[in-house]
Structures are given as structure tokens and as C-alpha cells.
C-alpha positions, 0 to 999 in steps of 0.5 A: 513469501507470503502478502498479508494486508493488515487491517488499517490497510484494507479500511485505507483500500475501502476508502480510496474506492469509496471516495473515488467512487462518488464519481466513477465506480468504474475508475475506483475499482481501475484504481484498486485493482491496480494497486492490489496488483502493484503489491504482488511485486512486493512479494517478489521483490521485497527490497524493491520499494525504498524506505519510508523516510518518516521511519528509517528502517529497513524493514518499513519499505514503500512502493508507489502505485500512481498517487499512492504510496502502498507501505509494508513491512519485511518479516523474515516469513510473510511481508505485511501492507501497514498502510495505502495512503495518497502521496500528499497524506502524512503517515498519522500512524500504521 
């Protein structure tokens, strides 16, 4: 199966280390590469990650990374990350 990061994913990654990076460059790429890392087990184990509750469907799954919630969904080939969020934001949109 194959990982695909959408866009809004990636701008949501860039963020994380920008923000985190005003004070520790070195702790902003620790995080990043631990929550790239974190979603390989996405494509090994898809149902792994429970359903986001603000959307109850099966398909729309998250894993927790530290504070992050790395949020993708199921296509019968490929599995897309929607969205990486910190646990305390709310879902505006993925």
C-alpha cells in the first residue's frame, strides 16, 4: 500500500517545525522525524489508528504521535494523511 501526504498535511508538518523551531531547530526536526516515522505504521497497519470521532467513519482513521494527532484516510489502494494537528486543535477542515 502506498503513503501519500496531502498537501494541507505537509503545510501542517512545515508549521509544527517552524513554530517549534523558533526555540530548538534540533528538537523541531526530532519532532518531525518522529511523526514521519509514526505514520509508516499507518501503511502497515491501516486500522490501526482509531476513527476520528468529529467524523465517524471508518475510512477517516488517527494515530497519535506524542501531542499530534497524524489523521488519514483508507483508499482501497493508497492511504492519504489529511491532516497532522496538535491533540488540543480542533479539526477546521481536512
Amino acid at each position: 500500500m502506498k503513503l501519500f501526504w496531502t498537501k494541507t498535511a505537509v503545510e501542517n508538518l512545515s508549521a509544527i517545525y517552524t513554530y517549534i523551531a523558533q526555540n530548538s531547530p534540533q528538537y523541531a526536526a526530532r519532532i518531525v522525524d518522529r511523526i514521519t516515522r509514526r505514520s509508516l505504521q499507518i501503511v502497515n497497519f491501516p486500522l490501526s489508528g482509531r476513527i476520528v470521532p468529529e467524523f465517524e467513519t471508518e475510512q477517516i482513521r488517527e494515530v497519535m504521535e506524542g501531542s499530534y494527532r497524524i489523521i488519514y484516510y483508507i483508499k482501497p489502494e493508497q492511504i492519504d494523511v489529511l491532516a497532522v494537528i496538535h491533540g488540543s486543535q480542533e479539526i477546521t477542515q481536512v
